[in-house]
Backbone as CSV, one residue per row, in Angstrom:
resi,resn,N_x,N_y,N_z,CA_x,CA_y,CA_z,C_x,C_y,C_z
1,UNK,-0.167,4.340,16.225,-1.416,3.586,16.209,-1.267,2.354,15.318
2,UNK,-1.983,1.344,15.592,-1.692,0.019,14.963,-2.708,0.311,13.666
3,UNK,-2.335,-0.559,12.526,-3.664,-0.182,11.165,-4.654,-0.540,11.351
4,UNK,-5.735,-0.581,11.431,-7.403,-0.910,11.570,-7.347,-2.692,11.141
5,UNK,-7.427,-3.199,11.431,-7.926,-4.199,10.799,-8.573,-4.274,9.531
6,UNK,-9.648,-3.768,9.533,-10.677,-3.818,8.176,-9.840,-3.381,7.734
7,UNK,-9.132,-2.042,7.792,-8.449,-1.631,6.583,-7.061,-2.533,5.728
8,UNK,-6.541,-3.221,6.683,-5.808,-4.507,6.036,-7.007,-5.516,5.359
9,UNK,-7.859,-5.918,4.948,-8.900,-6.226,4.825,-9.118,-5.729,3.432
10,UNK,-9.474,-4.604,3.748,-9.357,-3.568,2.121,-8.515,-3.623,1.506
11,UNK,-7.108,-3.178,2.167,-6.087,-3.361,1.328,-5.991,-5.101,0.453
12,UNK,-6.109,-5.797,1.371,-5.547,-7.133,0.874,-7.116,-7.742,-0.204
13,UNK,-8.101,-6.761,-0.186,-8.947,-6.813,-1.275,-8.703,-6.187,-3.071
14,UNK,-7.474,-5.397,-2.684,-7.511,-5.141,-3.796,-6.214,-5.756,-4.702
15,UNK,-5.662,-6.884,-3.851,-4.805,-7.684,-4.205,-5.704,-9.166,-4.754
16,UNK,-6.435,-8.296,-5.803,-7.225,-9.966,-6.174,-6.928,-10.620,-7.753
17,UNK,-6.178,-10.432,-8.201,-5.679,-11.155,-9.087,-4.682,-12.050,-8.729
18,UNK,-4.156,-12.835,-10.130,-3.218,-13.671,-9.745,-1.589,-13.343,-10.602
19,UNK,-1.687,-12.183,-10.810,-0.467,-10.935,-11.644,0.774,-11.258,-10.607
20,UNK,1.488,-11.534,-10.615,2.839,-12.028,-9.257,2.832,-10.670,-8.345
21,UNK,2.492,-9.449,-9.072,2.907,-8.002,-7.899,1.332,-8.475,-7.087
22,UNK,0.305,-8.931,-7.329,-0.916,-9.320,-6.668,-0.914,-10.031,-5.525
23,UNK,-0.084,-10.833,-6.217,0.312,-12.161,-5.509,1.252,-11.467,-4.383
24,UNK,2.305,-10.991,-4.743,3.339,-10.402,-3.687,2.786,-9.474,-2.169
25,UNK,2.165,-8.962,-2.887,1.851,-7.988,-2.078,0.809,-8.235,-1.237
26,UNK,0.273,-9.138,-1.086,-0.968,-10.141,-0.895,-0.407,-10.429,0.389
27,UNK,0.755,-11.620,-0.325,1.817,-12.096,0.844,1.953,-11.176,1.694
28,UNK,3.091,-10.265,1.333,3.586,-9.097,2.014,2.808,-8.613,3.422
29,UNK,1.569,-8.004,2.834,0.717,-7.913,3.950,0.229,-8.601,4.577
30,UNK,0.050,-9.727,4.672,-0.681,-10.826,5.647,0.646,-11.389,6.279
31,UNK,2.063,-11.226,5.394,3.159,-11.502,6.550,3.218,-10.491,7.418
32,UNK,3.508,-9.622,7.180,3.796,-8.169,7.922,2.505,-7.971,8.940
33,UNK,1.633,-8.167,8.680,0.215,-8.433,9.809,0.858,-9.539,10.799
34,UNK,0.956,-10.901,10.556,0.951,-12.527,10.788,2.285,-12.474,11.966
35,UNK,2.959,-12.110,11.627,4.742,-12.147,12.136,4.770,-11.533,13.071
36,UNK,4.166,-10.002,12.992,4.881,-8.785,14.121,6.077,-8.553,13.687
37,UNK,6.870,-8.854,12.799,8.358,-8.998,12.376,8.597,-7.241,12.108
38,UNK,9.569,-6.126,12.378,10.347,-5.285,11.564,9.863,-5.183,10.471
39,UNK,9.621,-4.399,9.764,9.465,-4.243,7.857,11.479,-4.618,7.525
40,UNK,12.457,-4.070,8.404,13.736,-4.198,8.016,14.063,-6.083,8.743
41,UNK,13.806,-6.641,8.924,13.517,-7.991,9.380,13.330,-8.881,8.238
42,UNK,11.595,-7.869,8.328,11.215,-9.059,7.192,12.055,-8.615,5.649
43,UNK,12.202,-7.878,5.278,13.229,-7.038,3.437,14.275,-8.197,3.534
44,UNK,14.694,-8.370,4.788,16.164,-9.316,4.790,16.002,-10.263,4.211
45,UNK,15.285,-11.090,4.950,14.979,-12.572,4.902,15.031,-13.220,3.332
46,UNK,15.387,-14.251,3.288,15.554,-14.931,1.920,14.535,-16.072,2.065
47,UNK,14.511,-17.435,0.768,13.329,-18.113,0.351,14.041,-18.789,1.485
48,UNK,15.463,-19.110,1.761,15.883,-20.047,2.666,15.880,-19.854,3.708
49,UNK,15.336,-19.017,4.234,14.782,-18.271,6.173,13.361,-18.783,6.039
50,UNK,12.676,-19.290,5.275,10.949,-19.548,5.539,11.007,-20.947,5.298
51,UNK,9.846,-21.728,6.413,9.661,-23.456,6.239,8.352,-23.115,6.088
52,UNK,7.381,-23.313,5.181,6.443,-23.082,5.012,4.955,-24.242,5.928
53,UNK,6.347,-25.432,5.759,5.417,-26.482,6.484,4.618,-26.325,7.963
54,UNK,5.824,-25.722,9.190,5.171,-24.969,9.835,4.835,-23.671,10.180
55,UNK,5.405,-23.112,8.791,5.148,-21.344,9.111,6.091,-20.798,9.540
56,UNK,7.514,-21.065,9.959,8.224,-20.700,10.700,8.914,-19.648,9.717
57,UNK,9.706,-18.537,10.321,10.648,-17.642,9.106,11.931,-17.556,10.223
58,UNK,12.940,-17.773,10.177,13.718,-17.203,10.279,14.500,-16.365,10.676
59,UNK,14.732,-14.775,11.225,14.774,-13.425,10.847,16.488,-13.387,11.244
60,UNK,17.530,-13.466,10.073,18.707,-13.489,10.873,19.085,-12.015,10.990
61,UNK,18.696,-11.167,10.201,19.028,-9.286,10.827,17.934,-9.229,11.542
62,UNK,18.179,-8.807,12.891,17.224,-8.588,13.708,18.072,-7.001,14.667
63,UNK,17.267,-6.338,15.369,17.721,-4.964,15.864,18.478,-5.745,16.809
64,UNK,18.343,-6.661,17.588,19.215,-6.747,18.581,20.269,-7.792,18.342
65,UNK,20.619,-8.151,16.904,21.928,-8.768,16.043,21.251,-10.305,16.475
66,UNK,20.143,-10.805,17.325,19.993,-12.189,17.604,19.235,-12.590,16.752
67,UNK,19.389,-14.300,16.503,18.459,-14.268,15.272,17.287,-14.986,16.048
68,UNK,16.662,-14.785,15.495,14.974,-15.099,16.271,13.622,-15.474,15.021
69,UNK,13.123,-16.378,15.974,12.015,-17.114,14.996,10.499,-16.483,15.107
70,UNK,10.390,-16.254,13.915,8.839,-15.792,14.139,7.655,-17.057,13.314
71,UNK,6.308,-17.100,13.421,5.412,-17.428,12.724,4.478,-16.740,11.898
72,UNK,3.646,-17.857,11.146,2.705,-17.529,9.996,1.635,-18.519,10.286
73,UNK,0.563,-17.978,10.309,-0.967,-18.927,9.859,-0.906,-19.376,8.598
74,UNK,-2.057,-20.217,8.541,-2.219,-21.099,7.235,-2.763,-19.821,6.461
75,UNK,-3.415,-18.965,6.225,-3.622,-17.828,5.360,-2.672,-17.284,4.672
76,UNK,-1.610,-16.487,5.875,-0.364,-15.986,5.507,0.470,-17.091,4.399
77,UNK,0.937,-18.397,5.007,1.666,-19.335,4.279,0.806,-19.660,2.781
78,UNK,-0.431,-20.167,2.663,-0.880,-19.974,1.231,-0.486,-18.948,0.504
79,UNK,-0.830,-17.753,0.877,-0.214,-16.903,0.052,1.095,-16.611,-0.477
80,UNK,1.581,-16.853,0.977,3.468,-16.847,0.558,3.468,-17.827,-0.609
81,UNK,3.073,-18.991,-0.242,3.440,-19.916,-1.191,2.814,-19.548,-2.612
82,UNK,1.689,-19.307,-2.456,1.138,-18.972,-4.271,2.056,-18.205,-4.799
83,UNK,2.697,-16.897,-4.088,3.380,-15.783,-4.444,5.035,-16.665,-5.306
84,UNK,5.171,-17.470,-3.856,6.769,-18.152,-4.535,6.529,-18.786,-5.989
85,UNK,5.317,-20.277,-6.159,4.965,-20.262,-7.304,5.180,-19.781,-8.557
86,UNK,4.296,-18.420,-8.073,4.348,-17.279,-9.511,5.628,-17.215,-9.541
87,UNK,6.279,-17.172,-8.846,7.928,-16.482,-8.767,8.798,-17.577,-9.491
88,UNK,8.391,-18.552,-9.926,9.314,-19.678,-10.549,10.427,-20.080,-9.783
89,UNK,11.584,-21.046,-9.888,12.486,-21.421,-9.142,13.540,-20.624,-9.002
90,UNK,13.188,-20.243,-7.877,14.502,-19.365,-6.663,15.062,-19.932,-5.859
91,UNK,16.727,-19.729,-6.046,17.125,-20.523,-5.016,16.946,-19.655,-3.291
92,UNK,17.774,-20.852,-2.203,17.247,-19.981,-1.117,18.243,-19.080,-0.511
93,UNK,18.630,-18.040,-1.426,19.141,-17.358,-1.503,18.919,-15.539,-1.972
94,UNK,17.633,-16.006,-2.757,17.387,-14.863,-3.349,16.249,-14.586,-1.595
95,UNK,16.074,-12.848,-2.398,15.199,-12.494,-0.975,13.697,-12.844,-1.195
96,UNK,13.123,-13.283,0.031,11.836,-13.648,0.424,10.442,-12.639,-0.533
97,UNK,10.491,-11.055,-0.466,10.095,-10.290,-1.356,11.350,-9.567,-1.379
98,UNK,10.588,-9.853,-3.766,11.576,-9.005,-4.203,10.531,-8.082,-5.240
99,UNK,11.780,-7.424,-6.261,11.043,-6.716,-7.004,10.478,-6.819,-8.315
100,UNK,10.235,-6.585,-9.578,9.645,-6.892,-10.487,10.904,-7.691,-10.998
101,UNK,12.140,-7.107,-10.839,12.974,-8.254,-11.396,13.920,-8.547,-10.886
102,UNK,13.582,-9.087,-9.369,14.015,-10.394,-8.673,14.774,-9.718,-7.546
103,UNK,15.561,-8.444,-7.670,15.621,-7.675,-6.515,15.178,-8.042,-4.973
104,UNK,15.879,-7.825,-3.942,15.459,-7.530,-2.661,14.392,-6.149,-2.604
105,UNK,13.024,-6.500,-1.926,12.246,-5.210,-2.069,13.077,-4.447,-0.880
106,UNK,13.104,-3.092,-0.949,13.747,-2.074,-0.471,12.431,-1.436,0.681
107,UNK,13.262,-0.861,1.438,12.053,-0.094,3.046,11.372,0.767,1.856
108,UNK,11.894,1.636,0.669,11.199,2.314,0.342,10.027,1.699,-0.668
109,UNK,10.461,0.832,-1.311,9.668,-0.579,-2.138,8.417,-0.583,-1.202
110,UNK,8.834,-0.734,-0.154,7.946,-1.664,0.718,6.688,0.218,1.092
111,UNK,7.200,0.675,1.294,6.272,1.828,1.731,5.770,2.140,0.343
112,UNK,6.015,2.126,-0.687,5.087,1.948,-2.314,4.131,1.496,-2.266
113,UNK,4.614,-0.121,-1.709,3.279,-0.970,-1.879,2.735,-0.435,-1.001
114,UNK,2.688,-0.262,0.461,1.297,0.156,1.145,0.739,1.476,0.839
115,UNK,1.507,2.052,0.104,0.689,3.688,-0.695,-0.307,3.283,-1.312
116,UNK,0.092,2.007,-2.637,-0.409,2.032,-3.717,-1.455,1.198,-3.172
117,UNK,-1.566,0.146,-2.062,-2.896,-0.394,-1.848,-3.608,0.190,-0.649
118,UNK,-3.141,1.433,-0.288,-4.251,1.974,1.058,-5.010,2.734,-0.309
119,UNK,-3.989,3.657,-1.140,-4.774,4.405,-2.274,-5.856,3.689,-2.573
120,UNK,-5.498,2.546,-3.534,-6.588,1.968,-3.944,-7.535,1.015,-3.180
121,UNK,-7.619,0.834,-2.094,-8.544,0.876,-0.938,-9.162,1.942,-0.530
122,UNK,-8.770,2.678,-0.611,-9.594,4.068,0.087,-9.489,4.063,1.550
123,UNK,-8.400,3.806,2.080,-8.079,3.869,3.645,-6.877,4.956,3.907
124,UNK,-6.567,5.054,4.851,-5.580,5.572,5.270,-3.960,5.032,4.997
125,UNK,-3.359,5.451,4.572,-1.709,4.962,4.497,-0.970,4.291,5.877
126,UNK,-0.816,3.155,5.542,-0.042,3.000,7.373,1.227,2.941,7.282
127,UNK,1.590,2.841,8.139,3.283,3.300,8.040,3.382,1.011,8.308
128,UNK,4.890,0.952,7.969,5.144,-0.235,8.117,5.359,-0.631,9.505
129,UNK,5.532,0.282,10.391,5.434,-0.223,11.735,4.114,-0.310,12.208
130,UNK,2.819,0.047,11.846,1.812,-0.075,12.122,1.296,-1.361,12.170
131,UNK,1.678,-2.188,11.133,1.300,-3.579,10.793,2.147,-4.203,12.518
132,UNK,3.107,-4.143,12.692,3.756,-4.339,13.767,2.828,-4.569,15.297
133,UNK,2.350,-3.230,15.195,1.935,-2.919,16.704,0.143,-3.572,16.502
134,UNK,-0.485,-3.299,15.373,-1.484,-4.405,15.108,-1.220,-5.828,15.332
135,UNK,-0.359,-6.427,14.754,0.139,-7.392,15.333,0.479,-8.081,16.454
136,UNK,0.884,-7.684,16.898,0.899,-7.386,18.770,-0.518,-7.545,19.484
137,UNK,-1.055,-6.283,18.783,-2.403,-6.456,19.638,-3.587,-7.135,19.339
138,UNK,-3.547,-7.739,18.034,-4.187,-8.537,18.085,-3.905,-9.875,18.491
139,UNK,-3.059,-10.212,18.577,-2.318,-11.836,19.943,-2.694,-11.473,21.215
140,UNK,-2.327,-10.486,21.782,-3.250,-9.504,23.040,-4.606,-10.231,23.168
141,UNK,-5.156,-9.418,22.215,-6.620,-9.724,22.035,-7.181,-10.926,21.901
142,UNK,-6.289,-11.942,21.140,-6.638,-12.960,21.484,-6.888,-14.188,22.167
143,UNK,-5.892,-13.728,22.967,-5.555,-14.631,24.283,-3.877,-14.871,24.355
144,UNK,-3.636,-14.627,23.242,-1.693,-14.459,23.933,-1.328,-13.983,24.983
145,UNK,-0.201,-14.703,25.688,0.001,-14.211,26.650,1.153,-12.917,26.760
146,UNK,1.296,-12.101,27.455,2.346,-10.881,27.294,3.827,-11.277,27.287
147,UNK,4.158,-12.369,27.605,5.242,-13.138,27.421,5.837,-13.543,26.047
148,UNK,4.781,-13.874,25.341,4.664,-14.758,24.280,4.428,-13.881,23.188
149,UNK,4.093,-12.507,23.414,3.940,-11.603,22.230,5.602,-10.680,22.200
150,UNK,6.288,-10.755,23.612,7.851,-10.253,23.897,8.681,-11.168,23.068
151,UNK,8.396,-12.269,23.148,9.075,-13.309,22.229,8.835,-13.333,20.935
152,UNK,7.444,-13.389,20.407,7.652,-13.382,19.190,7.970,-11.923,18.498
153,UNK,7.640,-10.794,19.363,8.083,-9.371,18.840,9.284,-8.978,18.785
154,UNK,9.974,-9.393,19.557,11.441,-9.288,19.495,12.202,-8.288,20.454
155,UNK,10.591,-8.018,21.268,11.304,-6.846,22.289,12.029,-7.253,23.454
156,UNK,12.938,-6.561,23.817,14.538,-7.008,24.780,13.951,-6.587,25.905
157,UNK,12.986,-6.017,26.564,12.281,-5.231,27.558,10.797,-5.481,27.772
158,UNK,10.302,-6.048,28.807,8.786,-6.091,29.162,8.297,-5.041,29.039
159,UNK,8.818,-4.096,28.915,8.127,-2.678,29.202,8.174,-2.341,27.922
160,UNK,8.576,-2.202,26.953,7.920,-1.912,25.473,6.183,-2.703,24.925
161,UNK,6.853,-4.124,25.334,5.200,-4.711,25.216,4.117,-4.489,25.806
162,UNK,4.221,-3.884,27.410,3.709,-3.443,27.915,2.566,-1.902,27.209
163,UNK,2.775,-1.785,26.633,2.592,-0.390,26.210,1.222,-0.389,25.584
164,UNK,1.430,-1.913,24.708,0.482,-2.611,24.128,-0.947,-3.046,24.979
165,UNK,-0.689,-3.293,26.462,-1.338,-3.741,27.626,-2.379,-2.212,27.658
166,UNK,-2.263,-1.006,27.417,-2.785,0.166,27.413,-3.832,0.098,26.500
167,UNK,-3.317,-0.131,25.202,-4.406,-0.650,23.996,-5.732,-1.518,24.468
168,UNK,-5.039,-2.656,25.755,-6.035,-3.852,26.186,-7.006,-2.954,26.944
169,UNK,-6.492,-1.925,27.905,-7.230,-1.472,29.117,-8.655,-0.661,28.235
170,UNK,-8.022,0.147,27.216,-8.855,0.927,26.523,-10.503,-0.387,26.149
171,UNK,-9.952,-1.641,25.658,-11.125,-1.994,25.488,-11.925,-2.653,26.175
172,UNK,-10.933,-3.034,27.702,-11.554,-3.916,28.610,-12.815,-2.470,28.945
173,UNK,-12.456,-1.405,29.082,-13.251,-0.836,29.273,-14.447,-0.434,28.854
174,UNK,-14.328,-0.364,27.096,-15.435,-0.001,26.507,-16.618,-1.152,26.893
175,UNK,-15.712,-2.512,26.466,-16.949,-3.636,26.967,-17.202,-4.044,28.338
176,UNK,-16.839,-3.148,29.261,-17.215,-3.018,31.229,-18.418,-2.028,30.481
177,UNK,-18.329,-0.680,30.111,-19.295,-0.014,29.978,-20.530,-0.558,29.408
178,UNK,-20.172,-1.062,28.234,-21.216,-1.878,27.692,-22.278,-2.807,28.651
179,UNK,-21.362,-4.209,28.894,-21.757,-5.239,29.694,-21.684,-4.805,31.113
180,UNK,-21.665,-3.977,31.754,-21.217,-3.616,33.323,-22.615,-4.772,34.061
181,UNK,-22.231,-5.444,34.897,-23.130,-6.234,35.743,-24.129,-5.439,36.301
182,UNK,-23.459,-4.158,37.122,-24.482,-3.875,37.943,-25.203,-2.903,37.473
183,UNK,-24.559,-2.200,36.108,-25.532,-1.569,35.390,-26.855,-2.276,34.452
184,UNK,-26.588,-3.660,34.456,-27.700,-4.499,33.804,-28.661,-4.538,34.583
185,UNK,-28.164,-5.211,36.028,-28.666,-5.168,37.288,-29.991,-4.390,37.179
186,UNK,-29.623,-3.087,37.168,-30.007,-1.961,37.646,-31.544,-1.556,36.418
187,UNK,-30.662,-2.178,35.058,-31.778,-1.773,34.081,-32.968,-3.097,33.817
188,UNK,-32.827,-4.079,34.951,-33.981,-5.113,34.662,-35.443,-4.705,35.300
């Protein structure tokens, strides 16, 4: 299941200081939302895989060894950038997130932080692929096309993204039930 929305929401509410792990993790999640990228994708990446100007990252470990470009909104990129800031001058070499002292954050690093801010949100724990498949579906949802979410997801197969298209049917439906024409019809 993809993470709730609101509950990224919550989480990224309790990232409200300006403490650099605040700051990081801030980032973290609004990349990991923003991208669709791997959690092992994004751990790789260094300061020199991200152009902040247009959002672009990089991803040269990718599952299928190709390297492939993903994006960021102006939300996501503020934050990245406040986060680098706090972080003082890194060359682009060091990794994109790291740890309290300067470290590459680790898959298990990375599943910390979303413990420690679903905890203190009061939501549910999501796994790091969750941010993933949220991701996905909300480009879905927004008018992306199924092409264009294969590309930026990184899937080698229409039929993995596809899967995502199931998620769509579920809500084309709720709002047919809702809005149904001829059930309005019927109730004038």
């Amino acid at each position: 299941e993809p993470v709730p929305l609101p509950d990224v929401a919550a989480m990224l509410a309790t990232c409200a200081s300006r403490e650099p792990l605040d700051l990081r993790d801030k980032a973290l999640l609004l990349v990991l939302l923003d991208t669709a990228c791997r959690a092992g994708e994004l751990l790789a990446a260094t300061v020199g895989d991200l152009d902040l100007k247009v959002g672009a990252l990089v991803l040269r470990v990718t599952k299928s060894g190709k390297r492939r470009v993903v994006f960021m909104g102006a939300r996501a990129r503020k934050a990245t950038l406040a986060y680098l800031r706090a972080r003082g001058d890194v060359g682009d070499d060091a990794p994109l997130f790291a740890t309290r002292t300067g470290g590459a954050l680790t898959y298990a690093g990375l599943r910390q932080v979303l413990r420690r801010r679903a905890l203190a949100a009061g939501v549910k724990e999501p796994g790091a692929h969750a941010f993933r498949r949220a991701a996905c579906l909300a480009l879905l949802r927004n008018g992306a096309d199924v092409f264009t979410v294969q590309a930026l997801a990184g899937h080698a197969d229409l039929s993995t993204t596809r899967r995502y298209l199931k998620l769509l049917s579920d809500d084309l439906q709720r709002e047919h039930a809702e809005y149904s024409p001829a059930d309005r019809l019927l109730s004038r």
